[in-house]
N, C-alpha and C positions, 0 to 999 in steps of 0.2 A: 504493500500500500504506500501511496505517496505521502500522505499524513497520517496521523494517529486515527483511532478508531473516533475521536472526538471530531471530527473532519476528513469527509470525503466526500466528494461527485456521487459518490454511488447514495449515502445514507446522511446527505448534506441538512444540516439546523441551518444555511443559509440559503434558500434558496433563489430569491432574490438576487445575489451578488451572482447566480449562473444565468438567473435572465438577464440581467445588466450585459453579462461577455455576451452572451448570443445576440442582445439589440444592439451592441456595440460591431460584432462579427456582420450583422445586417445592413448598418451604416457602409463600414467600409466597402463592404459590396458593391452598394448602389452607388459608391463615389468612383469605383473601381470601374464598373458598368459603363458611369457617364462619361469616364474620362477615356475610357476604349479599352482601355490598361489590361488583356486579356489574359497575358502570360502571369501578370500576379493575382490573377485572380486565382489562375489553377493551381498556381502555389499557394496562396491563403487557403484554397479549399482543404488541402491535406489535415493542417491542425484544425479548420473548424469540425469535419468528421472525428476525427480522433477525440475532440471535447463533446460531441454527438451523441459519441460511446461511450464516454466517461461520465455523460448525464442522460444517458436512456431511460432512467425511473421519471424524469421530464423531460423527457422526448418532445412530446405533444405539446406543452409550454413553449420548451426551446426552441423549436419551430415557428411557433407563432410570434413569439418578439424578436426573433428573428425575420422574419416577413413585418413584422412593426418596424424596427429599426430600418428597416431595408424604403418600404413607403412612405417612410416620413420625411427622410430623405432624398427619394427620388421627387417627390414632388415637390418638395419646397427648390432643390434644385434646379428642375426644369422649370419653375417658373421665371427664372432670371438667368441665362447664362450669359457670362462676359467671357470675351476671348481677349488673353495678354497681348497686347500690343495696340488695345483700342485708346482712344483719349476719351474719359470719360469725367463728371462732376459728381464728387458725392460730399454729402454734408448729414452729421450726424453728433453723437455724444462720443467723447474720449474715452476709451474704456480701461485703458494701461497706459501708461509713459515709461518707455525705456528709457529716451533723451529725450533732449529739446528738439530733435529733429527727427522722432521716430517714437511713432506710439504707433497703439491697434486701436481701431476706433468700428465703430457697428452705426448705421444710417441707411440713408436711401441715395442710389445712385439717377442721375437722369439720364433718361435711355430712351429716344425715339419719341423727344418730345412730353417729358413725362415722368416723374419722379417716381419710382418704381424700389422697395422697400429691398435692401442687402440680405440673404437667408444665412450670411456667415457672417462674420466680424473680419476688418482688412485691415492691415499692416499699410500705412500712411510715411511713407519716407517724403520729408521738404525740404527744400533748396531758400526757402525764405519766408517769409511773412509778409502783413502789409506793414507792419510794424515791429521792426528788429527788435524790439523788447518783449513784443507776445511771445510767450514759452507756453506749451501745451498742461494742463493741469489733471487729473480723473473728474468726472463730471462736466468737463467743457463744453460748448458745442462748436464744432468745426468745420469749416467748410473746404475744401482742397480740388484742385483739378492738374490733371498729369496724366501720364500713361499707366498701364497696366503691366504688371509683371508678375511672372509665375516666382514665389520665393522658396518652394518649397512643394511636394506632391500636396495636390488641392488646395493650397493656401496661394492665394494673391494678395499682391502688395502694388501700390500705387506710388509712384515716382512722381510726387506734385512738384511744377515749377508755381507753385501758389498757395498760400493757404492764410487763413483767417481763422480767428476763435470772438467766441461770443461766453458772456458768464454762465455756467449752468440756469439751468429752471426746474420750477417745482420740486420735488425728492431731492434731487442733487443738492440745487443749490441750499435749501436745510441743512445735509449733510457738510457741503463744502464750506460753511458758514460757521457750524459746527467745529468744523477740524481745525479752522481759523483760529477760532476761540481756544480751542485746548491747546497750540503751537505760539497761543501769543500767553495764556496762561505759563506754560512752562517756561519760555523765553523772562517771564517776570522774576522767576525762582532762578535764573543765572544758567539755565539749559540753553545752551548756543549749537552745540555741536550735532552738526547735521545727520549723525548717527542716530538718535537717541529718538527722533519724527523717522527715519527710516526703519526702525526696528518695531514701532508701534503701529505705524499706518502701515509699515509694507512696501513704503513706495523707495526706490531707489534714481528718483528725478534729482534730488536735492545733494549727493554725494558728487562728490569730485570725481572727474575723470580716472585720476594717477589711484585715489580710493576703489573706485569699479575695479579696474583691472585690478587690484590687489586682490581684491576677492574673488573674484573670478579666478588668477593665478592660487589661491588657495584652496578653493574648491568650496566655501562656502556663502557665497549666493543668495541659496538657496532659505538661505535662515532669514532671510528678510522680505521672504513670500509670506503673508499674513496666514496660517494654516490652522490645525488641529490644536495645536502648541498655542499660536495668540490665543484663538477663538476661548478653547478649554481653560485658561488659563486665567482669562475677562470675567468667565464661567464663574469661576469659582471664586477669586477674591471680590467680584460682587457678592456673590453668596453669603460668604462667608461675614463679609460688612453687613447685611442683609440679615445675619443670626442674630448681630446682636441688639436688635430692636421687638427678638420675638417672634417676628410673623410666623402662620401657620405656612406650611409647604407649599401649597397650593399658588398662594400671593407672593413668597418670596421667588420661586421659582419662575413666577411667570413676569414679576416685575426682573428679576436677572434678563431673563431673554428678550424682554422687551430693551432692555439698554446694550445686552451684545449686539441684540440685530442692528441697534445704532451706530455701534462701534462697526459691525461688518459695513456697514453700507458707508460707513466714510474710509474704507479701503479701496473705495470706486464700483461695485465693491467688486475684490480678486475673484478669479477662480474658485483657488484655494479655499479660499474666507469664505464662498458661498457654500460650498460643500462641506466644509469643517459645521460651519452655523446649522445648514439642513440636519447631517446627524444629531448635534446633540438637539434639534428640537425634536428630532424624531424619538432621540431617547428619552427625553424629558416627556413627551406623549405617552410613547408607551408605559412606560413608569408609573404614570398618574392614573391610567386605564387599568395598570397590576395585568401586561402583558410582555414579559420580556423579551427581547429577542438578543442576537449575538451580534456584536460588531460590524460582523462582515457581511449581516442579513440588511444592517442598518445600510453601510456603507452601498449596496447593490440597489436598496430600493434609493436612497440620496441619486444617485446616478442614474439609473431609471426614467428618474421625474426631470433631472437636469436636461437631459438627451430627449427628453419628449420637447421640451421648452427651447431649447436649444440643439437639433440634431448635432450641427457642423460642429460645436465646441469642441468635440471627441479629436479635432484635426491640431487644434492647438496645445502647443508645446503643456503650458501650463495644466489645462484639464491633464493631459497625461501623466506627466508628472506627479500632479498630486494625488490620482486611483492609483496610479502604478505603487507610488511609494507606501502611500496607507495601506493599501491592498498588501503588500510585501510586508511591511510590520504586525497586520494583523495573523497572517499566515503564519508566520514564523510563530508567534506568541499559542495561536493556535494547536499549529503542530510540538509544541515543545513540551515536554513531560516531567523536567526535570529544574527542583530552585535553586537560584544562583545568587550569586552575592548582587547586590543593584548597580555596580563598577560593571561587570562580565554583562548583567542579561543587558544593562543601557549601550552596551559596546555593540552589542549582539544582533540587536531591536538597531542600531544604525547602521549596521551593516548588512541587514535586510533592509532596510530600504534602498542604500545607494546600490547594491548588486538590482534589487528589480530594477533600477534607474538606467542602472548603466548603457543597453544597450542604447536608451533614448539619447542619453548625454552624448556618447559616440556618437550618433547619427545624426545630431544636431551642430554639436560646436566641433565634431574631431577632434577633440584634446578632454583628459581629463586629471585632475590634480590627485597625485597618489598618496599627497597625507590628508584626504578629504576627509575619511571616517574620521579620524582620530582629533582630527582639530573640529569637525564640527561636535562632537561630544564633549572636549572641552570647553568650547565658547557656547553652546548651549547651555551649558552648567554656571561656566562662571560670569558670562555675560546677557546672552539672553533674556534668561531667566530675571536677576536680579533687574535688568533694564526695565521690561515689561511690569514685572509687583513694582518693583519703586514708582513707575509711572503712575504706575493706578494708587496707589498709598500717598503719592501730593498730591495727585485730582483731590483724594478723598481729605486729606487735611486741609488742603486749600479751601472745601467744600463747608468745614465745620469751624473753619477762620484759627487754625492754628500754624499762623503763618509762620513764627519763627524755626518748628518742627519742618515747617516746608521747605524753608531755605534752605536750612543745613541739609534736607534730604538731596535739594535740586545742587546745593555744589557736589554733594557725595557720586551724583548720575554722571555730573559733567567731567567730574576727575575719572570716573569710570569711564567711558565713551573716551574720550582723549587718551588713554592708557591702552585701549582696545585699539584707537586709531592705530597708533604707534608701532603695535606691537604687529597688527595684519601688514603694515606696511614693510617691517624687517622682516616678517615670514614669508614674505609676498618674493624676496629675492634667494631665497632659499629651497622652499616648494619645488619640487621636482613635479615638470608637467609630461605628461605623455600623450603627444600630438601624432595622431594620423589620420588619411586622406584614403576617400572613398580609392577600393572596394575593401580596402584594407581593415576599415576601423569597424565595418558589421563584423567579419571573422571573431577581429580579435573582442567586441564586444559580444559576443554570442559565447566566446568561449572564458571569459572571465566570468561571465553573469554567470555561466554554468559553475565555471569553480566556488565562486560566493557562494551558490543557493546549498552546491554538495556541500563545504563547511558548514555553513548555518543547519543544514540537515542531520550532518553526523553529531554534532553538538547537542542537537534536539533531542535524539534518541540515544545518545553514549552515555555514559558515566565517565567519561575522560570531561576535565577540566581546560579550555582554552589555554 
């Protein structure tokens, strides 16, 4: 057996997370379909039989969201097809900023006379503004015209020689107003360091150039995707602030999620952040109903509802990333039989995740940083971690006017943050990168991912010690 008797395909507590692969298996299909792509299609078809087989006690399910996934897709695609290399106008809301001159934005493009609604979200690259000081923000609205470009299999991106932004509205602009307020709050407590808004909101607009590459050259990134980690994290030190006034369950829990969902949605809101917030609302439901279910039943049905709402997301980096890695932490936690000291299983738990990552990271950036594990389990711990609670612990004192407690907290975050700077930027020339170039880097990420999962396996089920 592949897992423990607590988890298999065959006598699956998740069932959910196999209809999720199958509507996910359905998408790709239909994008496979559209795009002609016939030769990968009969290679896809090999593992989706082989998963076929390995969940034939829902067969008949898996089929079905399967042909779900497959039509929901096909037709929101055929109703808009653009071919790269047209010159096209679209205007819509900001959904991510990488830089000042590249974000992913979702709208409506004009097409034949006629503004006609985008069924995917596009990658926005600009040559300018109407005004060299506009920089793109999450919640914007945008407007840009340029050509079209394939960036990647199914994902188009727009080459604008033009672009313009207008303030958010409605939802957003609450939100962005919001974030305003909490980044001018903390700026009052002597928090300057551009780190410290990056690590809260997720967004990585606001760091330095010579800073990006540092992390990126260290392989930790990824820790300033707003995820499971912020969201659960929002979770609970509200909660927690929330005990100590009494409330019955019912009100504290649902006042908690009412102020995460605020917090996620002034994340723009990410990917990540959406799908972290959907689970635990879903477990905070079940919970309250006195119906439990397992993580990864949660995690399958979150995805499920995303992909009905959103087909195309499944295409982007982000969505992947963050099913893949959860999916890989949960699996592992799952199949694992054996406790460990909390040093080993948190080494353990990150080393499922970057091994399911891996192949994506290869096939996305061709390079990946080889002390990734190791430094993102220490800078989760001793940075992260304390960044996030400290942030929420001056909200909270700022909140009950115990200012002097604030201050000293907000120099403690800024000396932290500037220490952290420091220290990714001397690791940043040190880090050993391992860069390769297609067809080279699927090999060798197909066969690393493999050696990760075997270790994480043998560990799971051995009585030998890492």
């Amino acid at each position: 057996m592949l897992f423990s008797t607590s988890f298999s395909l065959e006598h699956s507590d998740s069932p959910f997370f196999v209809l999720f692969v199958s509507m996910a298996f359905g998408i790709i299909f239909s994008l496979l379909f559209v795009e002609g792509e016939i030769f990968k299609g009969v290679l896809l078809l090999g593992p989706f039989l082989v998963f076929c087989w390995l969940a034939r006690h829902l067969l008949p399910n898996v089929l079905l969201f399967f042909f779900l996934g497959f039509s929901l897709s096909f037709v929101k695609i055929d109703h808009l097809m653009l071919e790269p290399g047209s010159i096209v106008e679209v205007t819509g809301k900001v959904e991510k900023v990488y830089a000042d001159d590249f974000f992913l934005g979702s709208g409506s493009a004009f097409i034949d006379g006629e503004w006609k609604k985008l069924p995917f979200r596009i990658i926005v690259k600009s040559k300018k503004a109407f005004m060299e000081s506009e920089v793109p923000d999450s919640g914007m609205i945008f407007w840009a015209v340029g050509k079209l470009e394939k960036a990647a299999s199914f994902q188009l991106s727009l080459d604008s020689d033009m672009r313009g932004f207008a303030p958010p509205i409605g939802v957003d602009r609450f939100t962005g107003n919001l974030r305003k307020d909490i980044e001018n709050k903390l700026e009052k407590y002597g928090l300057s360091n551009a780190l410290i808004f990056s690590s809260f909101f997720g967004s990585k607009a606001k760091l330095s150039s010579q800073l990006k590459t540092a992390l990126k050259k260290v392989g930790i990134s990824h820790i300033f995707a707003v995820s499971g980690l912020h969201v659960g994290l929002f979770f609970l030190v509200i909660n927690n602030i929330l005990s100590l006034f009494l409330l019955p369950y019912f009100v504290k829990d649902s006042f908690s999620l009412m102020l995460t969902a605020a917090y996620v949605l002034c994340t723009g809101p990410a990917i990540s952040a959406s799908r972290a917030f959907l689970m635990l609302l879903l477990y905070v439901v079940f919970r309250i109903i006195d119906y439990p279910q397992s993580p990864l039943n949660i995690l399958g049905l979150s995805g499920i509802i995303m992909l009905v709402i959103a087909p195309f997301d499944l295409i982007l980096p982000d969505f992947q990333l963050s099913f893949i890695s959860t999916s890989g932490i949960l699996l592992y936690i799952m199949a694992s039989q054996k406790k460990r000291s909390f040093v080993v299983q948190a080494f353990l738990i990150g080393g499922a995740a970057q091994g399911a990552t891996l192949p994506i990271t290869l096939n996305l950036f061709g390079s990946i940083s080889l002390m990734a594990i190791p430094i993102t389990f220490i800078v989760v711990e001793i940075y992260l971690m304390p960044a996030l609670v400290g942030t929420l612990v001056l909200l909270f004192l700022d909140l009950v006017k115990l200012k002097p407690l604030a201050f000293a907290l907000g120099k403690g975050l800024e000396f932290l943050s500037k220490l952290f700077e420091i220290a990714i930027l001397k690791l940043s020339e040190l880090s050993p990168m391992l860069q390769l170039k297609p067809p080279y880097n699927y090999f060798v990420a197909f066969f690393v991912a493999s050696s990760v999962a075997s270790l994480l396996f043998f560990f799971a089920h051995s009585e030998q010690r890492p």
